[in-house]
Each structure stands twice: as C-alpha cells, then as structure tokens.
C-alpha positions as CSV (number, residue, x, y, z in Angstrom):
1,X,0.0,0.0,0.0
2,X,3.0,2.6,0.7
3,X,4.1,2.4,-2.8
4,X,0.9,3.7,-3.8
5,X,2.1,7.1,-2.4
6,X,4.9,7.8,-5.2
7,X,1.8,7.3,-7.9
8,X,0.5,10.7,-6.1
9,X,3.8,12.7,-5.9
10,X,4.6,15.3,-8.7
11,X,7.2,17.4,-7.9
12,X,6.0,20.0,-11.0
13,X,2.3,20.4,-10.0
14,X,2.6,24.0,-9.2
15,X,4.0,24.5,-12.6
16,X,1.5,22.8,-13.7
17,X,-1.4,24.3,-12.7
18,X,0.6,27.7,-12.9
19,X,0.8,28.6,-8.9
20,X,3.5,29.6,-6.6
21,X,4.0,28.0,-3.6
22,X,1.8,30.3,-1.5
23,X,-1.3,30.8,-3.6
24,X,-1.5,27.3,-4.6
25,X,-1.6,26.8,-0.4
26,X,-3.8,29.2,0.0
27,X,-6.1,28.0,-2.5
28,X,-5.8,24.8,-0.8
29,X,-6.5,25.4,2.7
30,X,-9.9,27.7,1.5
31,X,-11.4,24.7,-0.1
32,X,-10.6,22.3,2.5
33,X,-12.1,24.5,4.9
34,X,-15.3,25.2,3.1
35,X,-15.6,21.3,2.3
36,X,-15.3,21.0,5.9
37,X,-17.5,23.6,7.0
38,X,-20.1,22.6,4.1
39,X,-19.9,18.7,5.5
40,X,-20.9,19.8,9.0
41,X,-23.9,21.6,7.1
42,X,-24.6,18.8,5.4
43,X,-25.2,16.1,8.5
44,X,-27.4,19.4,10.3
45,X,-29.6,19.1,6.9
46,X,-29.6,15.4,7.5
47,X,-31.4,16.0,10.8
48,X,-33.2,18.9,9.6
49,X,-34.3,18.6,5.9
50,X,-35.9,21.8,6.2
51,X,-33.1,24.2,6.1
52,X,-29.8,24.4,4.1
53,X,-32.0,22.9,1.3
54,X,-29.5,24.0,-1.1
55,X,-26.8,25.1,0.7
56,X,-24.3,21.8,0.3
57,X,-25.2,21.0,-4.0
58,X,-24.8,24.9,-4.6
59,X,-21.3,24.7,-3.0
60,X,-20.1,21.9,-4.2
61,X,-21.2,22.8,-8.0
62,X,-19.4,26.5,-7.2
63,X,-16.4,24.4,-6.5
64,X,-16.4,22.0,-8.7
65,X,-16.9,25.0,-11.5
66,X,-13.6,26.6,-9.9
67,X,-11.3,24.0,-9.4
68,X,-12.1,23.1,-13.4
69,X,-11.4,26.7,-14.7
C-alpha cells in the first residue's frame, strides 16, 4: 500500500497548474475548509431537511466549476 504514495507525488504540480507555492496553499486550505464547514452543514440538513436545502449542492457545484477553470 505505501508504494501507492509515489503514484501521487509530482514534484511540477505548481508549474502545472501555474501557482506559486503560497497561492496554490492558500487556495488549498480555502477549499478544505469550506468542504469542511459545508460537511458539518450537510449532517445538520440530515437531521433537519428543512433548512440548508440548497446550501451543500450549490457549493459543491461553485467548487467544482472553480477547481475546473
């Protein structure tokens, strides 16, 4: 299973995806954070299916639309 690891290292992914070091963290940490924060959301619309009605899918598709620009 380790050896799986070095199938998930590229030392050029900032070139790549054309980001210094601190943006590309930045960037990073934002969208963990909101996936986070829009998990917790999700679980309280699990128990309450009357609010956040759109709240997690409208997220995730704002993401989603970002992350693939």
């Amino acid at each position: 299973m380790l050896y799986n690891i070095y199938m998930h290292v590229d030392f050029k992914h900032l070139q790549k995806v054309n980001k210094n070091y601190f943006s590309h963290g930045w960037r990073a940490i934002r969208v963990s954070l909101t996936m986070i924060v829009v998990g917790i959301i999700g679980m309280i619309h699990a128990v309450f299916p009357f609010i956040f009605l759109k709240t997690v899918s409208n997220t995730i598709k704002s993401l989603s639309e970002e992350l693939n620009s």
